[in-house]
C-alpha positions as a Markdown table, in Angstrom:
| # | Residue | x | y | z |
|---|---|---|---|---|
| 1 | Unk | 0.0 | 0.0 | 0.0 |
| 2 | Unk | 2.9 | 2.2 | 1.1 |
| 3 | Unk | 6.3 | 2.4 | -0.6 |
| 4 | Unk | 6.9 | 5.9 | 0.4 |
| 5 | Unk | 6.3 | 7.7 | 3.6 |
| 6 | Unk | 7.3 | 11.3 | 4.6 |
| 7 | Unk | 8.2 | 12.7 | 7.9 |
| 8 | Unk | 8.6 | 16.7 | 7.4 |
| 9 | Unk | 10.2 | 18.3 | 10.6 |
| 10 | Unk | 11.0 | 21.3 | 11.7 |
| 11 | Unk | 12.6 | 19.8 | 15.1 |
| 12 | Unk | 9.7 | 20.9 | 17.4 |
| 13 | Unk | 8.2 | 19.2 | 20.3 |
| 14 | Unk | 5.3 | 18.1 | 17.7 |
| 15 | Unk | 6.9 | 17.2 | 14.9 |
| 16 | Unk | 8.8 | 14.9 | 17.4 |
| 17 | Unk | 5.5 | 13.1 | 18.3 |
| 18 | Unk | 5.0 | 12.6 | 14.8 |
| 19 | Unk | 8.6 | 10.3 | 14.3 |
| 20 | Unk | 7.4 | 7.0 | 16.1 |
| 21 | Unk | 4.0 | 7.0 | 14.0 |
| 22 | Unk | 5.8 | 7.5 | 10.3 |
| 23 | Unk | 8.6 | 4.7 | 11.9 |
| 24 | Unk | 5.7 | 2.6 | 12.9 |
| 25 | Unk | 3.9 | 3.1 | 9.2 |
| 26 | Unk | 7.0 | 2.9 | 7.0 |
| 27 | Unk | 8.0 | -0.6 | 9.1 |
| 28 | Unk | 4.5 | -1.9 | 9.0 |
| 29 | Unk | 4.6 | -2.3 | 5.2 |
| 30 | Unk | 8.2 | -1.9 | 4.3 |
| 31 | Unk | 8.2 | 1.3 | 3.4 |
| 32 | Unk | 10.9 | 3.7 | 2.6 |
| 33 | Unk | 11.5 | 6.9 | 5.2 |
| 34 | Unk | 11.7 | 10.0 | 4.2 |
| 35 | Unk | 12.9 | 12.9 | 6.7 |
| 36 | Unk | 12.1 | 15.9 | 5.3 |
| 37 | Unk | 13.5 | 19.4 | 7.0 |
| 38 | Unk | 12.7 | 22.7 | 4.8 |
| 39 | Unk | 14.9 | 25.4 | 6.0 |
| 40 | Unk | 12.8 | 28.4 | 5.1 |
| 41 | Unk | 14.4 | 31.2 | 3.2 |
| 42 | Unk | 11.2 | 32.6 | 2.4 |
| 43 | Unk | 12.3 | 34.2 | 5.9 |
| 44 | Unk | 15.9 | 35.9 | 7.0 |
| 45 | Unk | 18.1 | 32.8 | 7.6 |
| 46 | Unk | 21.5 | 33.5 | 7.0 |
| 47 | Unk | 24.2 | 35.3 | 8.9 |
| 48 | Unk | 27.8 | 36.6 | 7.9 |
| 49 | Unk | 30.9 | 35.6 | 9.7 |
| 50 | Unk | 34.5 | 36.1 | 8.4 |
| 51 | Unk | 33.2 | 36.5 | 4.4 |
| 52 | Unk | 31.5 | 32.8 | 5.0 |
| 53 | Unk | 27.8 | 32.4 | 4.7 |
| 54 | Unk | 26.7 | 29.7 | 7.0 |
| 55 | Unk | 23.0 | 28.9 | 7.1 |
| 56 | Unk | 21.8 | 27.7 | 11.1 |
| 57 | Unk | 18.8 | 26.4 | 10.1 |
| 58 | Unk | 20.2 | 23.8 | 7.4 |
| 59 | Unk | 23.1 | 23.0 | 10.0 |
| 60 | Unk | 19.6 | 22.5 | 12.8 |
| 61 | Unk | 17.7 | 20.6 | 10.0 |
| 62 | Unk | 20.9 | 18.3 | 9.4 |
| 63 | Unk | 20.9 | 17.4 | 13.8 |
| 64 | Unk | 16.9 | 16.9 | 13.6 |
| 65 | Unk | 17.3 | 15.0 | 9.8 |
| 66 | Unk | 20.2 | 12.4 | 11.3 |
| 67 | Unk | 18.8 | 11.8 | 15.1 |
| 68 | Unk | 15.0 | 10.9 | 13.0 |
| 69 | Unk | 17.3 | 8.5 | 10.3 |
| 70 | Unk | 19.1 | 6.7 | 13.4 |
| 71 | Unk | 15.7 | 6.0 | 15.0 |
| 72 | Unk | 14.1 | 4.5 | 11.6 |
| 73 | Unk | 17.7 | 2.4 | 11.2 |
| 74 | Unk | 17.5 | 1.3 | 14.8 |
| 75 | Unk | 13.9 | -0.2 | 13.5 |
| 76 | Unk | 15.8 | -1.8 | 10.5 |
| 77 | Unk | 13.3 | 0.7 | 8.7 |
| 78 | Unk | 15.2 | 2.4 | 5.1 |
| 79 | Unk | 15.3 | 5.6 | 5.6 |
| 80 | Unk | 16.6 | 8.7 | 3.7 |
| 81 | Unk | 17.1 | 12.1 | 5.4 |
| 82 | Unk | 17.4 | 15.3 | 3.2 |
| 83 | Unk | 17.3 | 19.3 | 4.1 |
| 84 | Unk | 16.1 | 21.1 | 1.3 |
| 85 | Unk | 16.0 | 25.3 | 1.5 |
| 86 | Unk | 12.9 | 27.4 | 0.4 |
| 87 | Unk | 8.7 | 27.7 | 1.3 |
| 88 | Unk | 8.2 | 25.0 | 3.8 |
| 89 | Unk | 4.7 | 23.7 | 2.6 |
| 90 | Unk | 5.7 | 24.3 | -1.0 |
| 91 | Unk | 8.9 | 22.4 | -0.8 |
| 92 | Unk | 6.8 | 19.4 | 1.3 |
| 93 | Unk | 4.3 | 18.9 | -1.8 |
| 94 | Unk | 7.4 | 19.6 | -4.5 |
| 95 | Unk | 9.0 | 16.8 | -2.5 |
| 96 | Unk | 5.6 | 14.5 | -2.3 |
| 97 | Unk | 5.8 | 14.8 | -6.3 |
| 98 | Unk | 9.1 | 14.3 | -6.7 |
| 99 | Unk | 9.9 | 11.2 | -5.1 |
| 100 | Unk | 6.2 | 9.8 | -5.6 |
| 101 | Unk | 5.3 | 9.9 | -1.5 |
| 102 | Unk | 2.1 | 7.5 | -1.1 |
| 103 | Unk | 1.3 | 9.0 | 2.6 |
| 104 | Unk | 2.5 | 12.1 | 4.9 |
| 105 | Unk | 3.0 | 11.9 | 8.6 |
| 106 | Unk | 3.3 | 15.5 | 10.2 |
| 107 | Unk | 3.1 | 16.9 | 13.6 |
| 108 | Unk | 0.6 | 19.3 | 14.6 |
| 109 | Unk | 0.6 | 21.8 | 17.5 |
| 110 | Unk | -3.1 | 21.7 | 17.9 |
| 111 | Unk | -4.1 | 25.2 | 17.8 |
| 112 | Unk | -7.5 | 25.8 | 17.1 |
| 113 | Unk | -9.5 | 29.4 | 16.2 |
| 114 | Unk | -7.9 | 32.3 | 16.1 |
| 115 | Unk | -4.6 | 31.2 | 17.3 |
| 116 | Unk | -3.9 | 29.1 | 14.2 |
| 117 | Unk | -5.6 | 31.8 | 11.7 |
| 118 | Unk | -3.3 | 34.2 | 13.0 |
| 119 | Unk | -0.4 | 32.4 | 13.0 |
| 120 | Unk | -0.9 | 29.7 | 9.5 |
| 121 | Unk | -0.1 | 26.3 | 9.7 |
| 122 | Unk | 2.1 | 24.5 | 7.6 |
| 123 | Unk | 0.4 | 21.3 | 8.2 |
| 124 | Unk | -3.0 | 23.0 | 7.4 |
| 125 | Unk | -1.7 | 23.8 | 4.3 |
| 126 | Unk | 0.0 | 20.5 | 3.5 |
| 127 | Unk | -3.3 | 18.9 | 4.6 |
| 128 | Unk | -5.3 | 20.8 | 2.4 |
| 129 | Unk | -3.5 | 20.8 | -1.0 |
| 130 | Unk | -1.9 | 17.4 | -0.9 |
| 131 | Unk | -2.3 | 14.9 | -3.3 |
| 132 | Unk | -1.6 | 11.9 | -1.2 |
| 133 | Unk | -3.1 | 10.9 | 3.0 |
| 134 | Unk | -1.8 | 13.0 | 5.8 |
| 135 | Unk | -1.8 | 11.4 | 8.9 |
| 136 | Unk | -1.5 | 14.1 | 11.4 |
| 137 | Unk | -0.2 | 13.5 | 14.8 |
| 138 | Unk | -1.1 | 15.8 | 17.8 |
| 139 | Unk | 1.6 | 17.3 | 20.0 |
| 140 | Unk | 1.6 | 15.7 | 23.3 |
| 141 | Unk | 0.6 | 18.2 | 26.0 |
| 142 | Unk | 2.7 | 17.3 | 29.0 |
């Protein structure tokens, strides 16, 4: 059913809680992982020090990308880890079309009403205009 699952994270607390679920899926029916982390330039990101660029959030997405690919591994699941730069939820569905993704496992903070108009959701948006499932996974409130 699956040969493809995707795990965007952004390394927070919720997109953590989604990493057990898309292991679980992708080992369930030997599916490949995909970690997906979209370092946003849409947004300021890089700084200047001694004439070298050096992007932090592709060097945080690397950290979040290789601790997700050891758990998969340690679950004998395939996984791939890759951190892309541009629109998050535009470079999620580029990445659901080029690597033909069957399912999407994303974390959710679980704002509701205002909150989440105010602030947009990436998962919203991924939910919405996706091609393929998204299992969503709730952030646990501890």
């Amino acid at each position: 059913m699956y040969a493809n699952v995707l795990l965007p994270t952004d390394g927070s607390d919720a997109a953590a809680a989604a990493v057990p679920h898309a292991i679980e899926l992708a080992d369930r029916y030997g599916a490949r992982l995909h970690v997906l982390y979209v370092a946003d330039t849409t947004e300021y990101s890089t700084v200047t020090f001694e004439d070298d660029v050096v992007d932090p959030l592709t060097k945080q997405g690397e950290a979040v990308v290789d601790d997700a690919v050891e758990k998969a591994e340690e679950r004998t699941v395939e996984a791939v880890g890759v951190v892309q730069q541009g629109g998050a939820y535009e470079t999620i569905l580029e990445y659901v079309d080029d690597q033909d993704v069957d399912v999407i496992v994303m974390g959710t903070h679980g704002r509701r009403g205002l909150d989440r108009a105010l602030l947009g959701s990436v998962t919203e948006r991924v939910v919405r205009t996706a091609d393929v499932p998204v299992l969503t996974v709730r952030e646990n409130e501890e």
